[in-house]
C-alpha positions in Angstrom: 0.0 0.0 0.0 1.3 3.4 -0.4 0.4 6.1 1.5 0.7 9.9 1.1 2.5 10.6 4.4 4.4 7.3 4.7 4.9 6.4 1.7 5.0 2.5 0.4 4.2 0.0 3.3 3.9 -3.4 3.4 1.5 -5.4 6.5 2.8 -7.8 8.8 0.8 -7.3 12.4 0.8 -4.0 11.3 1.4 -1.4 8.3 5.1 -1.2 8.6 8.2 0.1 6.1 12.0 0.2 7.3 13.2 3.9 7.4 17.1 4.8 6.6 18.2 7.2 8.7 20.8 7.6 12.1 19.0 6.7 15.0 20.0 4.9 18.2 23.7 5.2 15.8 21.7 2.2 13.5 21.9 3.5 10.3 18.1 2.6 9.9 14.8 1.8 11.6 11.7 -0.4 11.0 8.5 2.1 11.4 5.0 0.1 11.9 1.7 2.2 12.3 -0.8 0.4 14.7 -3.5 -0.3 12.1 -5.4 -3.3 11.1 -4.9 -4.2 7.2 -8.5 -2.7 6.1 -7.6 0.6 7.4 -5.4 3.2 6.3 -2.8 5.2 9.1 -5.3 8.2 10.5 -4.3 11.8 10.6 -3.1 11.7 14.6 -0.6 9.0 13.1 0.5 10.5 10.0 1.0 14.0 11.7 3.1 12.2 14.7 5.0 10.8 11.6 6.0 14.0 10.4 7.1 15.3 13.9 8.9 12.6 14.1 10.9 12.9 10.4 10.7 16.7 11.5 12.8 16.4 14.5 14.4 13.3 14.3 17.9 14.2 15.6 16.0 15.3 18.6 14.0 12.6 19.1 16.9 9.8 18.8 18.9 12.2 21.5 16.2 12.6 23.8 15.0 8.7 23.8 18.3 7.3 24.0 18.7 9.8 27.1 15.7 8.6 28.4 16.3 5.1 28.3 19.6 5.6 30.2 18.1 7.6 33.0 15.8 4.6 33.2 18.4 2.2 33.0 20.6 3.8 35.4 17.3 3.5 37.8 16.5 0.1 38.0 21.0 -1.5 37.2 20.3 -3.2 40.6 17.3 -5.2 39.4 18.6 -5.7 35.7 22.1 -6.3 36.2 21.9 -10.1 37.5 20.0 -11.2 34.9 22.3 -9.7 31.8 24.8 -11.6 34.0 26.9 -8.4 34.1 28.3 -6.4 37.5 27.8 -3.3 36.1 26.5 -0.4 33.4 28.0 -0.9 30.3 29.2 2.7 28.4 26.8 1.8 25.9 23.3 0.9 26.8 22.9 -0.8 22.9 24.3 -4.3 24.5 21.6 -3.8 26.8 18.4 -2.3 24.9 18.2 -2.5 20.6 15.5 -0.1 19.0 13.2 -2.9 17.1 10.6 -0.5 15.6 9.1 3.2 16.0 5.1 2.2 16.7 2.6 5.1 15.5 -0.1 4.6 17.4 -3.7 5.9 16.6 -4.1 8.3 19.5 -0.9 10.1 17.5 1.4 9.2 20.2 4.4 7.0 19.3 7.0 5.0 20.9 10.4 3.6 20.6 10.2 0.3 21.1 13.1 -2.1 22.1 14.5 -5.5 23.2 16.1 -5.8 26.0 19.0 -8.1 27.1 17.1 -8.7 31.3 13.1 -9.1 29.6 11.8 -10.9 26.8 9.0 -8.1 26.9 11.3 -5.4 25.9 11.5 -1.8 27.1 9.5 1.0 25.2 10.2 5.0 25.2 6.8 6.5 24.4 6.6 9.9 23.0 3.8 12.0 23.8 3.2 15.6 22.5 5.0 17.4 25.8 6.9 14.5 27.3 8.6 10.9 27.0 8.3 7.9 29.5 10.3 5.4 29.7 9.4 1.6 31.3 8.5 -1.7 30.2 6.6 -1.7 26.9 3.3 -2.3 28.7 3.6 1.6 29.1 2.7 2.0 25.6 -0.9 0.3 26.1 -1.8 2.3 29.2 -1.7 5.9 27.0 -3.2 4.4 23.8 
């Protein structure tokens, strides 16, 4: 399908297209929209997607930041099951981005594995603010 915002997608659990750009220093980044396959991405998800191209220097910064504020928070719980003594310099042996999720509400999130939780972690990106937490956070704001 292609879309006017997004440009060509394919569906798989989701309308999704890989992205080249830096972020996370990958030098690309799968983007799915939350969508069943009858429906097209809404307006809330196509203008988040434009913030998101808009900014997205910002956005990689900020996240990343996040995620190691968040990290730093809970290294005593983590750290035992990475089977590691302490932070490592860079949290990407810890946390890998696997796809930007537009959601319908216009929010979206960066949404990762994570080395101590087969649920992965999940930086969600509201209009004035990002949370970090497990990606059960993503649900709770949808």
């Amino acid at each position: 399908m292609k879309d006017d915002v997004f440009g060509e997608l394919n569906y798989h659990n989701g309308w999704e297209k890989e992205l080249v750009c830096e972020f996370w220093n990958a030098g690309s980044v799968m983007i799915k929209i939350s969508a069943y396959e009858n429906e097209m991405p809404n307006q809330n998800q196509k203008d988040a997607y434009r913030w998101f191209l808009n900014d997205l220097n910002l956005i990689s910064r900020m996240s990343r930041r996040k995620m190691e504020e968040y990290l730093s928070a809970i290294a005593e719980d983590i750290l035992p099951y990475c089977k590691i003594h302490s932070m490592p310099d860079d949290i990407c042996s810890l946390v890998t981005v696997n796809h930007i999720l537009f959601m319908e509400s216009g929010n979206f999130a960066v949404m990762c594995d994570a080395e101590w939780d087969d649920h992965g972690a999940a930086v969600l990106c509201m209009e004035t603010k990002m949370t970090v937490g497990p990606q059960d956070i993503v649900w709770m704001y949808e």
